[in-house]
Phi, psi and omega in degrees: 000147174265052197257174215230105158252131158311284196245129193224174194138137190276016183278339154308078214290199181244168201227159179202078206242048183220346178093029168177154210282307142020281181286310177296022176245302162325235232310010182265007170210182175218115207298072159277188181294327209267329186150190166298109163263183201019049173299135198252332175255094194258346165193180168345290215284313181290323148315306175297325193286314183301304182306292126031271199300337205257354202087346191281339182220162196273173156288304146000272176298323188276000174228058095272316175297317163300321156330285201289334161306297202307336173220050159231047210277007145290309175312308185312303193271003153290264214298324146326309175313322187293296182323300177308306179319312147355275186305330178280336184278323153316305233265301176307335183259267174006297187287327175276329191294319173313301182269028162088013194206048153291148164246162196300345177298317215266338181262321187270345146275356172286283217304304207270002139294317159355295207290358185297271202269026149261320194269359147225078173252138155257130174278143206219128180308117171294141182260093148244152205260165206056138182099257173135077185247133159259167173197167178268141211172185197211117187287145204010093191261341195260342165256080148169101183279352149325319197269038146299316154286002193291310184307333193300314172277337170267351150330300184310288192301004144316274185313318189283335173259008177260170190289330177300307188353303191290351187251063160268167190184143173281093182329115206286343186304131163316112175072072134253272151101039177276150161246164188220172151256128187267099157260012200299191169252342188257357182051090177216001194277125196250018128251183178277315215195126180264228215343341154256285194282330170291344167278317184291323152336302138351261166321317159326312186263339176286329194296312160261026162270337183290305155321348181265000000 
């Protein structure tokens, strides 16, 4: 994948509105008219750090992956590249769902990132104290710096296989183009954020009822 961000830079923090790691992976740039602006996963390192921040990786886990960049920094930047790719194929297949209208294309590239890290998910003992509770996971996962998205994507194929599917939804903000899961209670929420895009929105409409 290609993208043309105007503006790029760790000065643009992450935001994590959206009800699933998935859409907060979507939600690392911002989806205009013009292409993808403001980018936030600007190399390796702000990937792990989003994930870090997102829950998908342990802290642990997130300085053995930087470890093991620092002293591969080809491999770093394939997986990086794998994340945008990712993120875009997410951003397209998310946006059709909202609006009613995936296709089978749109299913058949989500699948084949997908099959990586299905085919090395294991059960695996959950660390809880006591018992012998399992859970699905991936062992030494930090020698293959790609699977820093491996949680993301199986997150997405939950969600996407869930009852929640039908409340996804596109931020109505003019050049946003973020996504959310709609939990409201009356499921009506038209923004990412009321305090960014519902002000501006907001705003907008006062400006042009004034012009008339």
């Amino acid at each position: 994948m290609t993208t043309t961000s105007l503006t790029v830079g760790a000065e643009f923090p992450f935001k994590y509105i959206a009800g699933d790691p998935a859409l907060d992976l979507v939600n690392t740039v911002d989806w205009t008219s013009r292409g993808p602006e403001n980018e936030r996963l600007t190399d390796f390192s702000r990937l792990v750090s989003w994930a870090e921040e997102a829950g998908v990786v342990s802290a642990r886990s997130a300085a053995t992956l930087r470890k093991r960049a620092a002293t591969k920094p080809g491999e770093a930047a394939a997986a990086h590249h794998y994340a945008l790719e990712t993120r875009a194929a997410l951003a397209r297949l998310f946006g059709r769902m909202a609006a009613g209208r995936a296709g089978s294309r749109d299913l058949h590239d989500f699948n084949r990132l997908l099959g990586p890290p299905l085919e090395q998910m294991r059960l695996l003992p959950a660390p809880t104290p006591g018992g012998q509770e399992l859970q699905l996971g991936w062992e030494e996962r930090e020698n293959r710096l790609e699977s820093v998205v491996w949680p993301v994507l199986w997150s997405a194929a939950r969600l996407l296989t869930s009852d929640e599917a039908t409340q996804i939804c596109v931020c109505g903000g003019e050049d946003c183009g973020w996504m959310y899961v709609d939990r409201s209670r009356n499921g009506l929420r038209r923004w990412c954020q009321m305090e960014t895009c519902g002000t501006r929105e907001k705003s907008r409409r006062r400006a042009a009822g004034g012009k008339r």
